[in-house]
PDB file of N, CA, C and O in Angstrom:
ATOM      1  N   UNK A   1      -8.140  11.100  -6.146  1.00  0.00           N
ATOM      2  CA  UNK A   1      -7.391  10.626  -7.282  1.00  0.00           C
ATOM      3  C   UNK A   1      -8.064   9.357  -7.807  1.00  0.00           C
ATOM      4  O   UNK A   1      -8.333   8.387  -7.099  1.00  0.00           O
ATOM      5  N   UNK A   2      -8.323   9.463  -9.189  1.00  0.00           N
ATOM      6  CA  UNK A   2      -9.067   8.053  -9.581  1.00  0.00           C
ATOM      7  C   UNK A   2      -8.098   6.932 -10.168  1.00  0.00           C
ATOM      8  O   UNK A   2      -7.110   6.474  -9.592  1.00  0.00           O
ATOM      9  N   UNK A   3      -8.534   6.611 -11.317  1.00  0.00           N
ATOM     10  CA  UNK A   3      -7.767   5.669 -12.234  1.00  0.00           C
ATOM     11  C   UNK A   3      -8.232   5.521 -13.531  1.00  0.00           C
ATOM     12  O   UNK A   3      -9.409   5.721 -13.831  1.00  0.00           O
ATOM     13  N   UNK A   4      -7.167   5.100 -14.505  1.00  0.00           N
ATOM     14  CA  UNK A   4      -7.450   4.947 -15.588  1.00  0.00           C
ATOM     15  C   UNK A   4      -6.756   3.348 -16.227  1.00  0.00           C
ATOM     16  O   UNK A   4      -5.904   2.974 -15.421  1.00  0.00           O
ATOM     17  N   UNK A   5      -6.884   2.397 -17.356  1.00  0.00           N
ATOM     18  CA  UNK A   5      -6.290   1.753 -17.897  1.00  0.00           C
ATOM     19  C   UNK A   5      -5.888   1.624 -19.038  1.00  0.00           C
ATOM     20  O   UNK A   5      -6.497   2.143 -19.973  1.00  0.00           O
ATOM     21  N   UNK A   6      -4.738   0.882 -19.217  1.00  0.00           N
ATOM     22  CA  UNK A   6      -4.327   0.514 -20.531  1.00  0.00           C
ATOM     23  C   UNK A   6      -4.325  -0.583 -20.981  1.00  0.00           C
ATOM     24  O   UNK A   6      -3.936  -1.421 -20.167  1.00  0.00           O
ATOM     25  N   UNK A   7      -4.608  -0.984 -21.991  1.00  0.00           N
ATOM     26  CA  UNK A   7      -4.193  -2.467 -22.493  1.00  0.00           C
ATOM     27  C   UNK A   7      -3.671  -2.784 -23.450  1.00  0.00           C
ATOM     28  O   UNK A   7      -3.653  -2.063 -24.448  1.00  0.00           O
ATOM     29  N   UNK A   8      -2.965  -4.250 -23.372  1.00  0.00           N
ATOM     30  CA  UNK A   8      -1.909  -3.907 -24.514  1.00  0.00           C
ATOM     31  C   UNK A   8      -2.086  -5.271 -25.054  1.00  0.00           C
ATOM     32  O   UNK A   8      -1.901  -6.210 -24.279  1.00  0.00           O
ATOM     33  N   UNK A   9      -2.395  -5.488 -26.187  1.00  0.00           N
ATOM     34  CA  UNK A   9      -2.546  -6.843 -26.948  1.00  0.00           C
ATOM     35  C   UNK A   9      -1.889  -6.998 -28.018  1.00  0.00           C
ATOM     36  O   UNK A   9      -1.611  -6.000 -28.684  1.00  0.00           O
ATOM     37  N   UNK A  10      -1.397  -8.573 -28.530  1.00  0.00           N
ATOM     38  CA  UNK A  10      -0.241  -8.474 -29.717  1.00  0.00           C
ATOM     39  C   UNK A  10      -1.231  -8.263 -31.126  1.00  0.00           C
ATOM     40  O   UNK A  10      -2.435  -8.088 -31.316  1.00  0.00           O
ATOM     41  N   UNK A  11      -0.349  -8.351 -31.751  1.00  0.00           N
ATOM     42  CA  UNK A  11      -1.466  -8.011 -33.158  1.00  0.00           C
ATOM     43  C   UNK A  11      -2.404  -9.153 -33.770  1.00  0.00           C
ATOM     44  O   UNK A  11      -2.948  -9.148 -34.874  1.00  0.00           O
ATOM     45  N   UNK A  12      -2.456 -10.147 -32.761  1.00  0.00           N
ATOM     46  CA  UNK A  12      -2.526 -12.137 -33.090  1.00  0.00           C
ATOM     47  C   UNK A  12      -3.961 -11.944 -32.423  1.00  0.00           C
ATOM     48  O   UNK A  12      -4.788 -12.802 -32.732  1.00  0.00           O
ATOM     49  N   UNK A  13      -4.420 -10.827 -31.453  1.00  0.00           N
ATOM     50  CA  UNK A  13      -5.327 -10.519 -30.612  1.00  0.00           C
ATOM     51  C   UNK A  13      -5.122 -11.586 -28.819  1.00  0.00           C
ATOM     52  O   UNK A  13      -5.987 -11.896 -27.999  1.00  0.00           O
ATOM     53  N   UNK A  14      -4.165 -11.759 -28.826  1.00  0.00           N
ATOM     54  CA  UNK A  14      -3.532 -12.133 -27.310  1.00  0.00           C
ATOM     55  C   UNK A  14      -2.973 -11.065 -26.431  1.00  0.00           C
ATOM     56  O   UNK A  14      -2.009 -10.345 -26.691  1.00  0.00           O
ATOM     57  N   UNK A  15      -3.780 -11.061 -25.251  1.00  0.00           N
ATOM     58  CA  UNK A  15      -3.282  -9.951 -24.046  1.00  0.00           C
ATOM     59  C   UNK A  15      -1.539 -10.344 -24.479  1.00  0.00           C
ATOM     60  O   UNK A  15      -0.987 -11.430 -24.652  1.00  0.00           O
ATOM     61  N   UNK A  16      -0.941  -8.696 -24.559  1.00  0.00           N
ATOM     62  CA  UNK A  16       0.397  -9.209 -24.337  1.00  0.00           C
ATOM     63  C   UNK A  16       0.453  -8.857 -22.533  1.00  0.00           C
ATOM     64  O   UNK A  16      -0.095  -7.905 -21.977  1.00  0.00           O
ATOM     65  N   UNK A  17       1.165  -9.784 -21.978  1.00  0.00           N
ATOM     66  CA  UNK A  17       1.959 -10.108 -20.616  1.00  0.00           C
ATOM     67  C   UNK A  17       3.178  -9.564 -20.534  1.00  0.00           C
ATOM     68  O   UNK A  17       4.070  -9.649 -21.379  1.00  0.00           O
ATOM     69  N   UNK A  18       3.222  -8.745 -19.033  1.00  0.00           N
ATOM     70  CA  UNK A  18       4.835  -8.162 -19.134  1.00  0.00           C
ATOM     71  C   UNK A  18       5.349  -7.482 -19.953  1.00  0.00           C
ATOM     72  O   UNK A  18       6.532  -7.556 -20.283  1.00  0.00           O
ATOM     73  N   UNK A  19       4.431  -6.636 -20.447  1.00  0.00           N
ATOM     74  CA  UNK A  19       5.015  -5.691 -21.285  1.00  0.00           C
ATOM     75  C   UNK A  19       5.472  -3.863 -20.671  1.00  0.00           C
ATOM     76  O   UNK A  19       4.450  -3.224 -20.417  1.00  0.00           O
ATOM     77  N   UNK A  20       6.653  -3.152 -20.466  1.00  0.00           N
ATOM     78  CA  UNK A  20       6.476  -2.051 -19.804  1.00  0.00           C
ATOM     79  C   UNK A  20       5.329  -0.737 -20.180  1.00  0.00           C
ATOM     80  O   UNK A  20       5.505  -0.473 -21.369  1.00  0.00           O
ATOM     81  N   UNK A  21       4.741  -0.253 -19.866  1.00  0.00           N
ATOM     82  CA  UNK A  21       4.248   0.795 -19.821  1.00  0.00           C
ATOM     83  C   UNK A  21       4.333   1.983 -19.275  1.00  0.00           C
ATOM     84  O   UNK A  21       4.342   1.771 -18.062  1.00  0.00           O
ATOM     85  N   UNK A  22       4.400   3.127 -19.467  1.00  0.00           N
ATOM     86  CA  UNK A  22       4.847   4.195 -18.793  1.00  0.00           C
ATOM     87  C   UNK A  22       3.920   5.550 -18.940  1.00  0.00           C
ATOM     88  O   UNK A  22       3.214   5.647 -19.943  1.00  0.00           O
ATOM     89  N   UNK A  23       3.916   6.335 -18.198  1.00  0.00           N
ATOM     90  CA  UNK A  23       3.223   7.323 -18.138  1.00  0.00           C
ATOM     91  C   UNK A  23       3.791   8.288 -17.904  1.00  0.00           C
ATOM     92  O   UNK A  23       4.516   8.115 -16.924  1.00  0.00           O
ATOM     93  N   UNK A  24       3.865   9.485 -18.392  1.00  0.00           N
ATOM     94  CA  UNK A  24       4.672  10.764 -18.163  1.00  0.00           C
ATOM     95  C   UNK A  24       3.656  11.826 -18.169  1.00  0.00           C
ATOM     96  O   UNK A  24       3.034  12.325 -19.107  1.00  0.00           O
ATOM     97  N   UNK A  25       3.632  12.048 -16.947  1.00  0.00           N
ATOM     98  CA  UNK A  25       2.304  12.958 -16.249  1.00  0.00           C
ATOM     99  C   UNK A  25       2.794  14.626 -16.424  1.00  0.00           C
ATOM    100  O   UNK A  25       2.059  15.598 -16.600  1.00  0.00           O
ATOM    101  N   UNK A  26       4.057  14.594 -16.329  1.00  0.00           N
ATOM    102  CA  UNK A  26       4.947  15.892 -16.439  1.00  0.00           C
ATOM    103  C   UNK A  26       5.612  16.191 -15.633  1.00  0.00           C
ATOM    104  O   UNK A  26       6.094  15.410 -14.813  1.00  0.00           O
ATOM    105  N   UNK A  27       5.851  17.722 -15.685  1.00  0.00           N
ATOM    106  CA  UNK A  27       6.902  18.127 -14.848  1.00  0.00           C
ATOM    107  C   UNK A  27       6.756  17.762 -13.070  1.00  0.00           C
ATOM    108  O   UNK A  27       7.519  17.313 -12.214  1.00  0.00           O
ATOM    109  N   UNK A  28       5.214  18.276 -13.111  1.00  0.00           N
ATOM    110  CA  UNK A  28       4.693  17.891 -11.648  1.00  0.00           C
ATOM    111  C   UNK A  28       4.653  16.881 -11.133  1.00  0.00           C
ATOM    112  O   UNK A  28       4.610  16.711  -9.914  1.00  0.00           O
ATOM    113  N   UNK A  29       4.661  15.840 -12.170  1.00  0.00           N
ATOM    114  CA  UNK A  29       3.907  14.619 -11.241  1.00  0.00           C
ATOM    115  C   UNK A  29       4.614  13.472 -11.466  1.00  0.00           C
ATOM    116  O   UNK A  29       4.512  12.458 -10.776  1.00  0.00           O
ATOM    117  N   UNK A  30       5.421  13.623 -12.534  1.00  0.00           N
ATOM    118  CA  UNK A  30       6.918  12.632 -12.843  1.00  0.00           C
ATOM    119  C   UNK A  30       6.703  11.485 -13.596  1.00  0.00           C
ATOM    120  O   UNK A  30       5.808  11.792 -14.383  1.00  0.00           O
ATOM    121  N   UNK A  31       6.998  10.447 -13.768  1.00  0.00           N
ATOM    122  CA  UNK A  31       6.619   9.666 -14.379  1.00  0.00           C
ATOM    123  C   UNK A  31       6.634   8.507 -13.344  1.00  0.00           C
ATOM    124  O   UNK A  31       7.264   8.497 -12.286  1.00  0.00           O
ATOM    125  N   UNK A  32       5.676   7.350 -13.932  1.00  0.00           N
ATOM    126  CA  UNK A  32       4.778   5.961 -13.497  1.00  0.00           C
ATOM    127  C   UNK A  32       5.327   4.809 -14.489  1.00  0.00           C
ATOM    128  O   UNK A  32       4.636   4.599 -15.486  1.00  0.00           O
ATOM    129  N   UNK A  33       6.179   4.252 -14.365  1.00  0.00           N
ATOM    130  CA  UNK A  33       6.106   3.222 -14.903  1.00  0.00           C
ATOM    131  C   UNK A  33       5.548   1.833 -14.055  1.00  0.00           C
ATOM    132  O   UNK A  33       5.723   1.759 -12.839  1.00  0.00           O
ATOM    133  N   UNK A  34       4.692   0.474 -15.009  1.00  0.00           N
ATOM    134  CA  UNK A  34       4.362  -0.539 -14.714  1.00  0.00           C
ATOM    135  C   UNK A  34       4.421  -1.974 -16.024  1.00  0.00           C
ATOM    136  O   UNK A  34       4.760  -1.912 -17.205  1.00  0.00           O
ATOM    137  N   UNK A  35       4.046  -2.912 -15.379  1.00  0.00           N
ATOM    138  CA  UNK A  35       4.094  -3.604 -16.444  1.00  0.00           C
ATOM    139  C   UNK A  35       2.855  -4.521 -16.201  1.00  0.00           C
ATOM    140  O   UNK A  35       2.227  -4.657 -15.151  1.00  0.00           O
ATOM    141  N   UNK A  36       2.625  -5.184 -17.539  1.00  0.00           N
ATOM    142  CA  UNK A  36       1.195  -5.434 -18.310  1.00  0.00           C
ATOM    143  C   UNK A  36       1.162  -6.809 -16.833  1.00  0.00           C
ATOM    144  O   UNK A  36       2.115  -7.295 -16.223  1.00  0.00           O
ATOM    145  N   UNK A  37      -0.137  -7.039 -16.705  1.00  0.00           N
ATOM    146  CA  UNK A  37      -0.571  -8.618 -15.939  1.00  0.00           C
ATOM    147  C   UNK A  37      -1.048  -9.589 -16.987  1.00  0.00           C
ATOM    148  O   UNK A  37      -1.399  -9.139 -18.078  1.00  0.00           O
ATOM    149  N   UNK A  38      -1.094 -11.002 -16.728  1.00  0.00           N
ATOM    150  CA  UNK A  38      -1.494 -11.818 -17.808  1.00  0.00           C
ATOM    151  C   UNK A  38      -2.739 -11.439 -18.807  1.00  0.00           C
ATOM    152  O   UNK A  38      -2.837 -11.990 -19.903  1.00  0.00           O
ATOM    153  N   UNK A  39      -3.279 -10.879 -18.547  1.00  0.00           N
ATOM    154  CA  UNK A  39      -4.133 -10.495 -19.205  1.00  0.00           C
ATOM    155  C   UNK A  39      -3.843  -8.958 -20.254  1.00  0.00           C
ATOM    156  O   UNK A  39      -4.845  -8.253 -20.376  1.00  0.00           O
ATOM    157  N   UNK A  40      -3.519  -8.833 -20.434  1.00  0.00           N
ATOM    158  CA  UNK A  40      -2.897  -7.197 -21.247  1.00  0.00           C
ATOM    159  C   UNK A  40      -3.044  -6.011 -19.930  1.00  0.00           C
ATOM    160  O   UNK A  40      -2.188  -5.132 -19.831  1.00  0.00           O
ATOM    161  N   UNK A  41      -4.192  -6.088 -18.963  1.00  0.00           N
ATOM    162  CA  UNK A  41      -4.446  -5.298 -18.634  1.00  0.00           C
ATOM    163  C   UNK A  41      -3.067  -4.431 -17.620  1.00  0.00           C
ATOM    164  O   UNK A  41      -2.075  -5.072 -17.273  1.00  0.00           O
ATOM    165  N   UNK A  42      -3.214  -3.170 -17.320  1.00  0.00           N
ATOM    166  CA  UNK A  42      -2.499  -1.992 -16.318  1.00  0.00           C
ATOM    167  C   UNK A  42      -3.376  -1.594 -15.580  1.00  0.00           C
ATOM    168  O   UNK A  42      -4.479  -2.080 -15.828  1.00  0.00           O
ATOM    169  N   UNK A  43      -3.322  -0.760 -14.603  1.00  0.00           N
ATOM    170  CA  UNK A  43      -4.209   0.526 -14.406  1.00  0.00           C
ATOM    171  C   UNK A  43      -3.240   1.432 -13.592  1.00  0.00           C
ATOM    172  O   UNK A  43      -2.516   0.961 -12.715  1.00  0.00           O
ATOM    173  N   UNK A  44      -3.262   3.005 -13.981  1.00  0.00           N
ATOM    174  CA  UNK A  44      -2.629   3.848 -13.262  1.00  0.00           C
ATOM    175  C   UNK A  44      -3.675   4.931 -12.244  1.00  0.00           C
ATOM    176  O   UNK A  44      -4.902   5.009 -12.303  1.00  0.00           O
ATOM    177  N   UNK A  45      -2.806   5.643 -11.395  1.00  0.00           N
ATOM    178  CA  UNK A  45      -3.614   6.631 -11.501  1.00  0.00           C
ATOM    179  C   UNK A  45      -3.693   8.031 -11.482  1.00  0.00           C
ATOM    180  O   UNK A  45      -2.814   8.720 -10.966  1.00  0.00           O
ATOM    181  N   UNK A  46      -4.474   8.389 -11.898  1.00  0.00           N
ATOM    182  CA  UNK A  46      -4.631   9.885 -12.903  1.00  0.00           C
ATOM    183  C   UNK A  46      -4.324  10.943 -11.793  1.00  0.00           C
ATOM    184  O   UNK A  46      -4.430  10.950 -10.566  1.00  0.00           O
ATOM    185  N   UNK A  47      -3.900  11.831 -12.735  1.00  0.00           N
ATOM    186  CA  UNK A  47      -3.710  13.522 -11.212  1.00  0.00           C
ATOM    187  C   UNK A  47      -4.801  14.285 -12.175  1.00  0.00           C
ATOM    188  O   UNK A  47      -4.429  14.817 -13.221  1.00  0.00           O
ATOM    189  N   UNK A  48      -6.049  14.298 -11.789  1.00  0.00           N
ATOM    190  CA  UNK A  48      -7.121  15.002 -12.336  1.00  0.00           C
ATOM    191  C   UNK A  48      -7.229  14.560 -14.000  1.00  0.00           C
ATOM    192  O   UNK A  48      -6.757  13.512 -14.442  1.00  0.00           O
ATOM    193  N   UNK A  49      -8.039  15.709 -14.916  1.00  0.00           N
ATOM    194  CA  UNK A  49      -8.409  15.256 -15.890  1.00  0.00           C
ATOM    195  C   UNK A  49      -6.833  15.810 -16.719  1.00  0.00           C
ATOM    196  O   UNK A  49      -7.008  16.606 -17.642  1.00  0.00           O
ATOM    197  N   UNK A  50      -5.695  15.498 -16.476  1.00  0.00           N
ATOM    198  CA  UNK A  50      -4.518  16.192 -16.939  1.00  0.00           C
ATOM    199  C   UNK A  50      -4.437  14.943 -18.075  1.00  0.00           C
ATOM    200  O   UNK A  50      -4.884  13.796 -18.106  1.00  0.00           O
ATOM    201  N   UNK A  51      -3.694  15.709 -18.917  1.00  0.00           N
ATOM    202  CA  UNK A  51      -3.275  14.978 -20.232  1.00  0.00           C
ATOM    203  C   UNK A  51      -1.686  14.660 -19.931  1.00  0.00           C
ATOM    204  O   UNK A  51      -1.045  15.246 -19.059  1.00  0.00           O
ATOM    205  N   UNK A  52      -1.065  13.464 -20.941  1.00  0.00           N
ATOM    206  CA  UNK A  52       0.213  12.874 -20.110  1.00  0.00           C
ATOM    207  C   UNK A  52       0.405  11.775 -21.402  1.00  0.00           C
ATOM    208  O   UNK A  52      -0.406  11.262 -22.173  1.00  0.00           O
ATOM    209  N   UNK A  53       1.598  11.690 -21.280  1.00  0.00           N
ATOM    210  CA  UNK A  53       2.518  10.860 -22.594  1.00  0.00           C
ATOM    211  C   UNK A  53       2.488   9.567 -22.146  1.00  0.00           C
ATOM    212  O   UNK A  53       2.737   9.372 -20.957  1.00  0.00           O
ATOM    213  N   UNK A  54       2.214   8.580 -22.915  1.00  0.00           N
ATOM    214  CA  UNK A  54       2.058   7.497 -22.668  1.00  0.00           C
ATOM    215  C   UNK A  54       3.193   6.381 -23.838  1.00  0.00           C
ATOM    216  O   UNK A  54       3.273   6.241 -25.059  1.00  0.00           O
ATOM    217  N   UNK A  55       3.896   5.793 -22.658  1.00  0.00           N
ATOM    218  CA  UNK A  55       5.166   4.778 -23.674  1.00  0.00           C
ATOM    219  C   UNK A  55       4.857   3.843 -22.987  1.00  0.00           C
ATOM    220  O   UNK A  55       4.285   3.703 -21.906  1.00  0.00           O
ATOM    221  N   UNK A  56       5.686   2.635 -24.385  1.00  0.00           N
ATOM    222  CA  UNK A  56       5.278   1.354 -24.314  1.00  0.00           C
ATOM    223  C   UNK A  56       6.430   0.432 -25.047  1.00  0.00           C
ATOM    224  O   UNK A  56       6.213   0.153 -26.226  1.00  0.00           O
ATOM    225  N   UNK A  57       7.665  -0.072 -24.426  1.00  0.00           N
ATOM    226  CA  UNK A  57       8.844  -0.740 -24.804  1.00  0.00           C
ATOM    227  C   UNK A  57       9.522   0.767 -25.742  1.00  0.00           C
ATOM    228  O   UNK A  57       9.868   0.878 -26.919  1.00  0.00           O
ATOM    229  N   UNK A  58       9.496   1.965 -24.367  1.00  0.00           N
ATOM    230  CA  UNK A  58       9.810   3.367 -24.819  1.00  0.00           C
ATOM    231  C   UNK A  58       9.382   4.309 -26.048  1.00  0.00           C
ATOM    232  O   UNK A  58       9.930   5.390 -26.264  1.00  0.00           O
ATOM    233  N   UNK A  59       8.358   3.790 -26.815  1.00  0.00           N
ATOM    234  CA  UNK A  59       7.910   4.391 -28.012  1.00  0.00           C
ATOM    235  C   UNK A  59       6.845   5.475 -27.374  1.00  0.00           C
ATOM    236  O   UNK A  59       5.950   5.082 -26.625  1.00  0.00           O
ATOM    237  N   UNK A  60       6.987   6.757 -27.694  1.00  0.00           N
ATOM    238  CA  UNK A  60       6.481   7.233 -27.153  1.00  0.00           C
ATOM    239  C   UNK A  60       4.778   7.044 -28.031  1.00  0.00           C
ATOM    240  O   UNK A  60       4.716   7.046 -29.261  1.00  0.00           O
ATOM    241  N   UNK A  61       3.309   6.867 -26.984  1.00  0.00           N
ATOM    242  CA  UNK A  61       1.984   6.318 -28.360  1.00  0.00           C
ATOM    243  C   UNK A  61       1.488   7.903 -27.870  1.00  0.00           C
ATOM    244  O   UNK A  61       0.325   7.748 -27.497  1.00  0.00           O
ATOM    245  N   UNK A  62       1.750   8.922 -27.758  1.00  0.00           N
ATOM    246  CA  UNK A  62       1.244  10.452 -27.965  1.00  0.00           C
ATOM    247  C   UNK A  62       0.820  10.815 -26.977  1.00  0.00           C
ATOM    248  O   UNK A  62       0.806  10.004 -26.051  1.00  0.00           O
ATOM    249  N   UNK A  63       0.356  12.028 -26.779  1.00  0.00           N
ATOM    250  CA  UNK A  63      -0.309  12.409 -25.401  1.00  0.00           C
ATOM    251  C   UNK A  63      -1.648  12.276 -25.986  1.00  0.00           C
ATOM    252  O   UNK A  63      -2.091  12.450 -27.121  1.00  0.00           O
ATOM    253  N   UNK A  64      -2.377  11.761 -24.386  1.00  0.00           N
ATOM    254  CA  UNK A  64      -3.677  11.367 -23.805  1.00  0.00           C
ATOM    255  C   UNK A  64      -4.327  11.967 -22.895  1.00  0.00           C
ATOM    256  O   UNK A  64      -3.696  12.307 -21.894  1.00  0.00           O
ATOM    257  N   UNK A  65      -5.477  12.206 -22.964  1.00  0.00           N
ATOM    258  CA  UNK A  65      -6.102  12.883 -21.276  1.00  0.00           C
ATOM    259  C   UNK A  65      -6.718  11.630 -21.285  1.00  0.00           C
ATOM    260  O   UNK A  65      -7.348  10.898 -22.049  1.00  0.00           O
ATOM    261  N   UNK A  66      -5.937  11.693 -19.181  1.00  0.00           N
ATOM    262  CA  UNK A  66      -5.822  10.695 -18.546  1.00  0.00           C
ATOM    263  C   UNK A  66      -6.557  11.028 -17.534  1.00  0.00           C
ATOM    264  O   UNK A  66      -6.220  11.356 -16.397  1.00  0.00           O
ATOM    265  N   UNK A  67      -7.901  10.894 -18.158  1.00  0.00           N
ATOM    266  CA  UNK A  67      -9.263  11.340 -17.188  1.00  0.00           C
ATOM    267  C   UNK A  67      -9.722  10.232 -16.241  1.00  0.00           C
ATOM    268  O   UNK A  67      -9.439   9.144 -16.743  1.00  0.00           O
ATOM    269  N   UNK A  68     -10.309  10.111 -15.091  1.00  0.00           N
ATOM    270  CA  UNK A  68     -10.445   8.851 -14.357  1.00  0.00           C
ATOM    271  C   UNK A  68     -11.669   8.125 -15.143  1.00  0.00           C
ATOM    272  O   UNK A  68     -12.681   8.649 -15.607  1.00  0.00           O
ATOM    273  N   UNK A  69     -11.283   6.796 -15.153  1.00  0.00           N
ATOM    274  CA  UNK A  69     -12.472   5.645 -15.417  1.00  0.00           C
ATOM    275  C   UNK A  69     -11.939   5.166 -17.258  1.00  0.00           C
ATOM    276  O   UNK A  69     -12.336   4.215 -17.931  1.00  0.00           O
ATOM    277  N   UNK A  70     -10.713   6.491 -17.697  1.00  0.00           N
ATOM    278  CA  UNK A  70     -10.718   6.059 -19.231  1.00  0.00           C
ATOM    279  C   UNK A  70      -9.925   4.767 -19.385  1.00  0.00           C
ATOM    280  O   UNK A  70      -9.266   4.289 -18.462  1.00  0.00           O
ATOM    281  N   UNK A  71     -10.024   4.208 -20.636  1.00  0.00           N
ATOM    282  CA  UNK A  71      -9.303   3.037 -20.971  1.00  0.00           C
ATOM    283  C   UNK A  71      -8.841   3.227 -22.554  1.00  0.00           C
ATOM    284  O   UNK A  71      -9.563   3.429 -23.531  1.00  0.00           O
ATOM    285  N   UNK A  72      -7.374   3.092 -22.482  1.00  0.00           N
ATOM    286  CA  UNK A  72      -6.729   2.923 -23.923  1.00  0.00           C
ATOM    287  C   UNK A  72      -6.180   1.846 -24.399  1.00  0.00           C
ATOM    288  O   UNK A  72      -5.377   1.380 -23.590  1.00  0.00           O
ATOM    289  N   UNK A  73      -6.266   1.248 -25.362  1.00  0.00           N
ATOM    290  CA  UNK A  73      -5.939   0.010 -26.359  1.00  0.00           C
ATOM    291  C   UNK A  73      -5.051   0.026 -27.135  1.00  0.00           C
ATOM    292  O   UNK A  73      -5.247   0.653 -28.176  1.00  0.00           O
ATOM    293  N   UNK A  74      -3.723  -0.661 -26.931  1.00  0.00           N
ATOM    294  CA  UNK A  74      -2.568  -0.594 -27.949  1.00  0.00           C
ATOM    295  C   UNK A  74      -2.407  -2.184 -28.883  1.00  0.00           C
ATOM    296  O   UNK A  74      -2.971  -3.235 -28.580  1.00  0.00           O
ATOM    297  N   UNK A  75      -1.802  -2.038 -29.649  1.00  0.00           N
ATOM    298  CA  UNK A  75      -1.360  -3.343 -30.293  1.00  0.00           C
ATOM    299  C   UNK A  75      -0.561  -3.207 -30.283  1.00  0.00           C
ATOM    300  O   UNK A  75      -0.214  -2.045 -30.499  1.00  0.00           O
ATOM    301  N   UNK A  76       0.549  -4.286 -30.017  1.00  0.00           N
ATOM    302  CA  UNK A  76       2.364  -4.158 -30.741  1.00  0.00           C
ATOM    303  C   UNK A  76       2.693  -5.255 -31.397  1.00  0.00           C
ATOM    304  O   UNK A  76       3.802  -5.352 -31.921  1.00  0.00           O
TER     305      UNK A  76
END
């Protein structure tokens, strides 16, 4: 099992901190929630190259393949 990250920065370009993030891997694998470290950064980790819904203060930002080593970039 590898890993992947997210990051989440305000629109000012400052890591946002403490922000929730969530992952919904599916039926199999359930969902992951975490929250942001001072720096914007997360990291989860992946169940193969499976694709999986990704929320953020519950908005769902679409499904992603959540391949190991990838990294996604949000603003809020």
């Amino acid at each position: 099992m590898g890993h992947f990250s997210v990051r989440v920065m305000y629109d000012n370009g400052k890591p946002a901190n403490d922000v929730g993030v969530a992952i919904d891997y599916g039926i199999l694998h359930g969902v992951d929630e975490k929250r942001t470290h001072s720096d914007g950064w997360v990291e989860f980790h992946n169940h193969g190259d499976k694709s999986g819904k990704i929320y953020m203060h519950g908005k769902n930002m679409k499904d992603h393949s959540l391949g190991d080593g990838k990294t996604y970039s949000f603003t809020i």
